[in-house]
C-alpha positions in Angstrom: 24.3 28.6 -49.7 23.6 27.6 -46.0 23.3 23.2 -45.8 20.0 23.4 -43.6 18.5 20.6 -41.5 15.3 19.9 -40.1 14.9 17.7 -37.0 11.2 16.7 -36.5 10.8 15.0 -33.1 8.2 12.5 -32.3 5.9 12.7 -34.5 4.4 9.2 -33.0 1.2 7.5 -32.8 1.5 7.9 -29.1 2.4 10.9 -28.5 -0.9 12.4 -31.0 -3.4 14.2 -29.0 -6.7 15.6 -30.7 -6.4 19.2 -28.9 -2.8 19.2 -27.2 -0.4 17.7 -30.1 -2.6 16.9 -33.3 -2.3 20.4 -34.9 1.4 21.3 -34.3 2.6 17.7 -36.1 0.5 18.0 -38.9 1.7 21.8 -39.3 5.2 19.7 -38.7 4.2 17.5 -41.2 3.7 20.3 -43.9 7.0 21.6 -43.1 9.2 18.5 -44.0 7.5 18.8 -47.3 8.3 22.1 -47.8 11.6 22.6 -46.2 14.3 24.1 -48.1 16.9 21.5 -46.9 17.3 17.8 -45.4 14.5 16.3 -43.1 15.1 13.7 -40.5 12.8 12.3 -38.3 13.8 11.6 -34.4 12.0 9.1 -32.6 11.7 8.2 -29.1 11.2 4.0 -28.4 11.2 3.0 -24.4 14.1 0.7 -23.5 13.4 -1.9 -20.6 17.1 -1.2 -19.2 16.0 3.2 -19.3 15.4 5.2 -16.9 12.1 5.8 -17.7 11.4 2.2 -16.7 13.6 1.8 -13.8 13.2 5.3 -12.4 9.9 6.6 -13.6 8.4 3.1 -13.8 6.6 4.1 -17.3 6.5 0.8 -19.7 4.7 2.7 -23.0 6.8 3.0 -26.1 8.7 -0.1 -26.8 7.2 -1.0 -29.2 3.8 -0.5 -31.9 1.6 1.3 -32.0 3.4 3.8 -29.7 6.0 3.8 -31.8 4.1 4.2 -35.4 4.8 7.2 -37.1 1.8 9.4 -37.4 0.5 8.4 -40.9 0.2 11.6 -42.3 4.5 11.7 -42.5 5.1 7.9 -42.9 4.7 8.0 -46.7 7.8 10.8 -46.8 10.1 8.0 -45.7 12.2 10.6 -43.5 15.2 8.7 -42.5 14.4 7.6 -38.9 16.7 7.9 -35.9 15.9 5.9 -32.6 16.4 7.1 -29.5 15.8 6.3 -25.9 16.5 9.5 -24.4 15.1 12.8 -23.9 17.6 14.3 -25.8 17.9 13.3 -30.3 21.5 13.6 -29.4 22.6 10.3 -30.2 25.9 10.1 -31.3 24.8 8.8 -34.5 22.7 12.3 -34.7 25.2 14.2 -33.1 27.8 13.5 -35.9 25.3 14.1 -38.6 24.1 17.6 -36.9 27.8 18.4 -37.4 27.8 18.8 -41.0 25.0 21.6 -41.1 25.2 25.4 -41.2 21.6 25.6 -39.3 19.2 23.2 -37.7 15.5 23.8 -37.2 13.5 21.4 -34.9 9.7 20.8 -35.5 7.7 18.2 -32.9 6.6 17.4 -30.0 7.2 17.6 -26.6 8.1 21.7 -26.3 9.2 21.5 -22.7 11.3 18.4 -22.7 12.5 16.8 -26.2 12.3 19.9 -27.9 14.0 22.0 -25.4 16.9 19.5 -24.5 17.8 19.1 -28.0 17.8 22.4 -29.1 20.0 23.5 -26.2 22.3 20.0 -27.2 22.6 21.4 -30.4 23.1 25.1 -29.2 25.9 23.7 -26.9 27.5 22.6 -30.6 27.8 26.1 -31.8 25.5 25.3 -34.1 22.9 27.8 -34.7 19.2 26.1 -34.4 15.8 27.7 -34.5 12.7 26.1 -32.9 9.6 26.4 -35.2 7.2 27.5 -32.7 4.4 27.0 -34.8 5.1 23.3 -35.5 6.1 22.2 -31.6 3.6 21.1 -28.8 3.1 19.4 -25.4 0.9 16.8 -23.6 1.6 18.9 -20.6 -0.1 21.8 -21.0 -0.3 25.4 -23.2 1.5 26.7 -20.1 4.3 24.3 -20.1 4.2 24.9 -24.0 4.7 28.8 -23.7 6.8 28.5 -20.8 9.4 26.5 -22.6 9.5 28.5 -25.5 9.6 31.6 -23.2 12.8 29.6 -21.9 14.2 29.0 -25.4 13.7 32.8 -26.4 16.2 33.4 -23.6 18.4 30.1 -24.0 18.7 30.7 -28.1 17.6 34.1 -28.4 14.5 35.5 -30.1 15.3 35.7 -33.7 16.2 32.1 -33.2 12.3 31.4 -32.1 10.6 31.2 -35.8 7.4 30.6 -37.7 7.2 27.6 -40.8 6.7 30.2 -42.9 10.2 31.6 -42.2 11.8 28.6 -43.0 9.9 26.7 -46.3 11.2 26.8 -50.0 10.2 29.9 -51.1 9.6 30.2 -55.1 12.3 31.6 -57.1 11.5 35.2 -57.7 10.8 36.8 -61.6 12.5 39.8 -62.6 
């Protein structure tokens, strides 16, 4: 039987948006519960020394509430894996991500974390699916669409799923 892994990025306090994010984390949400594998949960937290502050000048996320889990998957206690890069790459990840058959990845942002670490994890020759039900982005429905357009190319289609291709199904009665 295939050792499955679901990566759930950001789903953060700061990164929930009513009309943009809200729906696709808690759909996200629902999914670690129901996933027929291991969850873990990637987050992003701003260092001073980044890029994002030294480059982009952008001081949000080090630390709470930015930070919080949302507090609908808090109470699943999914092992939590820092990160101040686009990418959930860390090496710490990266060794872990090695001893799985297939990785999904659920969260938020579609067009940046999302894409980046799906292709990281692609680059691994490690088959990975994106759950394009349970990914969003603050920038846009077009960015959205446009990077999974991107990933349908990058991963190829049957690697573009739906939750309800990838939750425990019930054992079946003969």
């Amino acid at each position: 039987m295939p050792k499955n892994l679901l990566i759930a990025i950001d789903l953060q306090v700061g990164w929930r948006h009513k009309t943009a994010t809200e729906q696709a984390m808690l759909k996200a949400v629902e999914l670690c519960k129901q996933f027929d594998g291991d969850v873990i949960h990637c987050c992003f937290k701003n260092d001073p020394n980044s890029s994002f502050h030294t480059q982009l000048r952008w001081e949000r996320f080090v630390d709470s509430p930015d930070t919080d889990e949302i507090p609908e998957v808090a109470p699943l206690k999914l092992p939590i894996y820092w990160r101040p890069t686009y990418s959930c790459m860390t090496p710490e990840v990266t060794e872990l991500v090695k001893q799985y058959d297939q990785v999904y990845i659920v969260g938020v942002f579609t067009d940046i974390s999302v894409f980046v670490t799906a292709l990281d994890i692609f680059d691994m020759n490690i088959p990975v699916g994106v759950v394009a039900d349970c990914v969003a982005s603050l920038h846009g429905e077009q960015a959205h669409k446009s990077a999974l357009h991107s990933l349908d190319f990058a991963l190829g289609s049957q690697n573009i799923v739906l939750s309800q291709d990838v939750i425990k199904k019930p054992p079946q009665l003969v």
